[in-house]
C-alpha positions in Angstrom: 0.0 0.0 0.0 2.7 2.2 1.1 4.5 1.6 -2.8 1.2 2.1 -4.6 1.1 5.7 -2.5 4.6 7.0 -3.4 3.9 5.8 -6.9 0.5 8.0 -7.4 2.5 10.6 -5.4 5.3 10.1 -8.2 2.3 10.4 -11.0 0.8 13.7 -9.9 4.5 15.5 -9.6 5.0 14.8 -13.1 1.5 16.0 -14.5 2.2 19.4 -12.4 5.6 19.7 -13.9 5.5 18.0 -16.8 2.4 20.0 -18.7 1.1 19.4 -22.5 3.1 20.6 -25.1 0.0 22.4 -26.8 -3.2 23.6 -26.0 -4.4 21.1 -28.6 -2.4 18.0 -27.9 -4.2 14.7 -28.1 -6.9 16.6 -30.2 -7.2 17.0 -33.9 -7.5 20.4 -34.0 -6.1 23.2 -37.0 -2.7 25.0 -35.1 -2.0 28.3 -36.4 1.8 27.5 -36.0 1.5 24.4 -37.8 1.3 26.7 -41.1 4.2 28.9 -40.3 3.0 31.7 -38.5 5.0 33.1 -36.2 3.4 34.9 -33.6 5.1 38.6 -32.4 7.7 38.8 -34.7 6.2 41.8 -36.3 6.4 40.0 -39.8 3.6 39.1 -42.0 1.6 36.1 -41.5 -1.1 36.4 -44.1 0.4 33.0 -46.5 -0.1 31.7 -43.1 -3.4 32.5 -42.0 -4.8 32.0 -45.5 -4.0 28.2 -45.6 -5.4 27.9 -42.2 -8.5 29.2 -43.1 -8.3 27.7 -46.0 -8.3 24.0 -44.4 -10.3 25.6 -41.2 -13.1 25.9 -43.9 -12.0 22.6 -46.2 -11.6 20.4 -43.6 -14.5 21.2 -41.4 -12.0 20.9 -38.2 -11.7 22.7 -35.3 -8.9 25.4 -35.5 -6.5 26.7 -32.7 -4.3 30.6 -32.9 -1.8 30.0 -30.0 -1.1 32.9 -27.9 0.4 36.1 -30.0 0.0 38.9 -32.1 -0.1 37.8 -35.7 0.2 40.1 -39.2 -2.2 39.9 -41.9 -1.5 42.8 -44.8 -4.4 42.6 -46.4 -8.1 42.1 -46.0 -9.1 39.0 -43.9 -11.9 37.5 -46.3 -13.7 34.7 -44.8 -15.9 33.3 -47.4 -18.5 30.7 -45.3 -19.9 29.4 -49.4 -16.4 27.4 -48.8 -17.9 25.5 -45.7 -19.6 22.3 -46.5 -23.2 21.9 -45.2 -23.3 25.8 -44.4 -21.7 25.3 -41.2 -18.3 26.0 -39.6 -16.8 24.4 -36.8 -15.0 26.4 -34.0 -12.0 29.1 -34.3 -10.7 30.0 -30.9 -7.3 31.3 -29.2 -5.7 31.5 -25.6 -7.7 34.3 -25.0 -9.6 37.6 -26.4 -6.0 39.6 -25.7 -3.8 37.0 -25.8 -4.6 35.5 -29.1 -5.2 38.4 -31.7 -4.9 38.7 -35.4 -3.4 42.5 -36.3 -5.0 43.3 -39.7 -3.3 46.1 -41.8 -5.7 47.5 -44.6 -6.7 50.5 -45.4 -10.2 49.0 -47.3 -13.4 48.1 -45.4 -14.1 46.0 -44.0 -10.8 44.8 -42.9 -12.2 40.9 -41.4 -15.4 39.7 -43.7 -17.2 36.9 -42.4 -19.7 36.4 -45.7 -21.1 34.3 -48.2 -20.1 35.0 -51.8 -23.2 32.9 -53.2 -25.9 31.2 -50.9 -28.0 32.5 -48.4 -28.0 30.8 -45.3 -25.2 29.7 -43.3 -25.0 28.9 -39.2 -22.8 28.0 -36.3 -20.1 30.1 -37.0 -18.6 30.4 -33.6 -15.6 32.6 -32.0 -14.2 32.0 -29.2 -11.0 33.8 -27.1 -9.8 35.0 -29.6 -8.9 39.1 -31.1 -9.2 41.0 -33.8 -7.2 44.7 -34.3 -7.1 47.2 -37.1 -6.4 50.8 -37.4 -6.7 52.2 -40.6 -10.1 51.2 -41.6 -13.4 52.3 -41.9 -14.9 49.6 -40.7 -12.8 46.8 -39.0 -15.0 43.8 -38.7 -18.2 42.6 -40.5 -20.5 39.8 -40.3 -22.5 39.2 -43.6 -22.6 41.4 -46.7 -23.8 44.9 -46.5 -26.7 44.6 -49.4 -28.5 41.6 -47.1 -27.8 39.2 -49.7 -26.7 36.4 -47.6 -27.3 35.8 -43.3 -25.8 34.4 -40.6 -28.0 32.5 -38.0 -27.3 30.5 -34.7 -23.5 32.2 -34.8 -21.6 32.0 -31.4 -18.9 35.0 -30.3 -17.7 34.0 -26.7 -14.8 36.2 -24.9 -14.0 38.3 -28.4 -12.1 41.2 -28.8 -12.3 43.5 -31.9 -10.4 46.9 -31.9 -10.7 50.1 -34.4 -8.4 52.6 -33.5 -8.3 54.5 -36.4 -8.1 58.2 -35.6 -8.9 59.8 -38.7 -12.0 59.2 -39.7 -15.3 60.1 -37.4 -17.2 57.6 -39.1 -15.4 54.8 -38.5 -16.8 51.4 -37.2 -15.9 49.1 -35.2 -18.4 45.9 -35.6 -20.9 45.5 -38.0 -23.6 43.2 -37.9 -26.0 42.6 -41.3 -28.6 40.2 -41.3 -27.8 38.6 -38.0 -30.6 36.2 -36.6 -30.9 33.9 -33.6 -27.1 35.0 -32.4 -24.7 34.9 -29.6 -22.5 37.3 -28.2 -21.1 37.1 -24.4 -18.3 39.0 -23.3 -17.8 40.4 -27.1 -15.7 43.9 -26.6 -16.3 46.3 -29.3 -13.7 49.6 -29.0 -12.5 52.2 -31.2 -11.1 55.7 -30.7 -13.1 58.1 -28.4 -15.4 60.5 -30.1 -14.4 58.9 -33.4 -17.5 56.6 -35.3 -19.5 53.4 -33.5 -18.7 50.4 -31.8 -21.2 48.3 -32.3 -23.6 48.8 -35.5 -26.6 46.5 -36.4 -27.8 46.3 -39.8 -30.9 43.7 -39.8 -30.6 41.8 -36.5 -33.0 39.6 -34.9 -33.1 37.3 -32.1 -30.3 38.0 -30.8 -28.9 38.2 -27.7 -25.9 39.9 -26.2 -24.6 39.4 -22.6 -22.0 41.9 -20.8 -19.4 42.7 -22.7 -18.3 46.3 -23.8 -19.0 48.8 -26.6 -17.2 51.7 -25.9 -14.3 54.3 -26.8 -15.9 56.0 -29.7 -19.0 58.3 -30.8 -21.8 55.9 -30.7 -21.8 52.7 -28.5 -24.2 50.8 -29.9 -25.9 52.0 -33.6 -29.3 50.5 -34.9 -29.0 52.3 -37.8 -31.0 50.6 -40.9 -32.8 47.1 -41.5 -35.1 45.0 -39.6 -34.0 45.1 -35.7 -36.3 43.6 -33.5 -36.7 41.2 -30.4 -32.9 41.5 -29.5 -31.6 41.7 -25.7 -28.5 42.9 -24.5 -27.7 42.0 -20.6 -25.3 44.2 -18.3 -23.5 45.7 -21.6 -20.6 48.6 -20.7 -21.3 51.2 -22.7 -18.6 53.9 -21.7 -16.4 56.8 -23.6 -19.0 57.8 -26.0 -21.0 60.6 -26.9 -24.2 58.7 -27.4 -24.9 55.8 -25.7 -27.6 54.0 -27.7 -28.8 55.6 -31.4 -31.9 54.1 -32.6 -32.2 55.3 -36.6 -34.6 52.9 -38.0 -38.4 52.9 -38.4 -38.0 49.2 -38.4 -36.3 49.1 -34.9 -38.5 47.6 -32.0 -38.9 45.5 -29.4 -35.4 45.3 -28.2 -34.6 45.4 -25.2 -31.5 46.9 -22.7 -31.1 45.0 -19.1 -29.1 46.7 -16.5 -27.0 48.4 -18.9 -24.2 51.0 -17.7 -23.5 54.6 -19.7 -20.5 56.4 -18.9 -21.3 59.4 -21.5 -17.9 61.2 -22.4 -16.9 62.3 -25.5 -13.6 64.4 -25.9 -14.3 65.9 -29.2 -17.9 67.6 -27.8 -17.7 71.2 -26.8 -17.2 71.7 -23.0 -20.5 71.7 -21.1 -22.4 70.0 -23.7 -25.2 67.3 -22.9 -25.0 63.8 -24.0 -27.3 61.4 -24.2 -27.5 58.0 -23.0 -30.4 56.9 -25.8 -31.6 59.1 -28.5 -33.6 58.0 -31.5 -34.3 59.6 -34.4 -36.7 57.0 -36.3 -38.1 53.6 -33.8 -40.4 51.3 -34.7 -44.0 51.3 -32.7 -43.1 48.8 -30.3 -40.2 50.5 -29.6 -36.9 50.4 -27.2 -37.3 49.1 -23.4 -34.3 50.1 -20.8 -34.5 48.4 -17.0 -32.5 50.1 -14.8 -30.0 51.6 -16.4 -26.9 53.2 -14.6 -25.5 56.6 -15.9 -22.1 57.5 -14.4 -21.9 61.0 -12.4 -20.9 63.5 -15.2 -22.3 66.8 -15.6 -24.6 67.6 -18.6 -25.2 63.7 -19.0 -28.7 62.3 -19.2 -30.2 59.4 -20.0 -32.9 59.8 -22.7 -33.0 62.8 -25.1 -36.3 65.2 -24.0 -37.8 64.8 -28.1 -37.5 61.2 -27.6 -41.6 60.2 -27.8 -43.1 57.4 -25.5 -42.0 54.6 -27.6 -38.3 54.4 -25.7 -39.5 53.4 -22.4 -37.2 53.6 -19.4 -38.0 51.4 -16.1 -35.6 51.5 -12.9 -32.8 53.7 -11.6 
């Protein structure tokens, strides 16, 4: 008995010190590395990140971007016609800000998730993983701007996407077109402050988005054309921006905002202006619902604009 001990004693030292070479080991799973990429040595990794999407797509296998910051020149064009079946299995890293892919264009959008030919495609899932650009008018979309294709039952879990292009005050951050029946928990959305939107949906429905953070530019979160209707979003951070929520859509309602926090700042606002937490300047009839919402102490913040009519309705706090 006393042998058997020391041996399982002997066992358990060498699983502490002895971890797995890989993240993926044992698994047959897509590696990043595997393909050449070499993460933080400021060279570029696009030949390297197009065959692993390539055979991400192909293959229909799970794939894996080690801890890093990768290069892509270029515009990151995800094509989902490629996937067999419509479907996608998952892409995930180490972390949302351990694991990012640096994408230097100049062309929007930078990162395209799309579909060149169907219509339908689903279970396109994100996971711990990042996503950076900085010269672009729009760094990451899902789905193609003219509603052509969409993009249900999609899963983003602990994402990062950054926009931190400081020249243009239109600039976006994420764009969402023809969305239905999606995911997003713990999805940060940020670009410059005072400088475009964070999060913009283009025909979204069903959705739902939990925490998270879409802040650090002029609009937090834009409904700004399209069908938008019956999506929640749960405890979102909405901070560093001159407007809060925008609602421009006549085709906007029944969406709902739980326990959401404003922190309404924008640097590039005259001193002593007011800023709004929700505005909307075209809603649908069943409107916008806000429970309890938290504004941060600033002076000349507020939470709803006075022409806003009765269809924003504001519960709580």
């Amino acid at each position: 008995m006393n042998k058997e001990f020391k041996m399982l004693k002997y066992i358990v030292v060498l699983a502490v010190i002895l971890p797995c070479h890989s993240a993926t080991a044992g698994f047959d799973v897509l590696n990043l590395k595997d393909y050449g990429a070499i993460p933080d040595d400021g060279l570029d990794d696009a030949p390297a990140i197009d065959a692993f999407i390539t055979d991400w797509i192909a293959k229909q296998k799970t794939a894996f971007v080690p801890k890093g910051r990768y290069i892509y020149r270029g515009r990151l064009l995800i094509d989902l016609d490629r996937a067999k079946g419509r479907t996608l299995p998952p892409l995930f890293g180490e972390g949302a800000y351990l694991s990012k892919i640096v994408v230097e264009t100049e062309v929007a959008p930078a990162i395209h998730f799309y579909a060149s030919k169907s219509f339908d495609h689903f279970f396109l899932t994100l996971r711990d993983i990042g996503f950076q650009t900085d010269k672009t008018l729009i760094s990451m979309a899902v789905g193609r701007s003219d509603f052509k294709d969409s993009v249900g039952n999609c899963n983003f879990e602990n994402v990062y996407v950054g926009n931190s292009n400081s020249t243009n005050l239109n600039a976006t951050v994420l764009q969402l077109n023809y969305l239905f029946n999606c995911k997003f928990e713990n999805v940060v959305a940020v670009g410059k402050p005072g400088h475009g939107t964070a999060l913009q949906l283009r025909q979204a429905r069903f959705c739902s988005f939990v925490g998270g953070s879409f802040s650090n530019s002029g609009i937090g979160i834009y409904m700004s054309d399209g069908v938008i209707n019956s999506n929640t979003f749960i405890s979102p951070d909405i901070e560093n921006v001159g407007t809060g929520v925008l609602v421009n859509s006549s085709s906007a309602e029944a969406n709902t905002l739980i326990n959401p926090f404003f922190d309404i700042f924008n640097p590039l606002d005259p001193p002593n202006s007011t800023g709004y937490a929700i505005k909307s300047t075209a809603i649908g009839p069943k409107g916008l619902i806000v429970d309890n919402p938290y504004l941060a102490e600033r002076p000349q913040s507020q939470v709803l604009h006075p022409s806003d009519n009765d269809r924003i309705i504001v519960r709580g706090n």
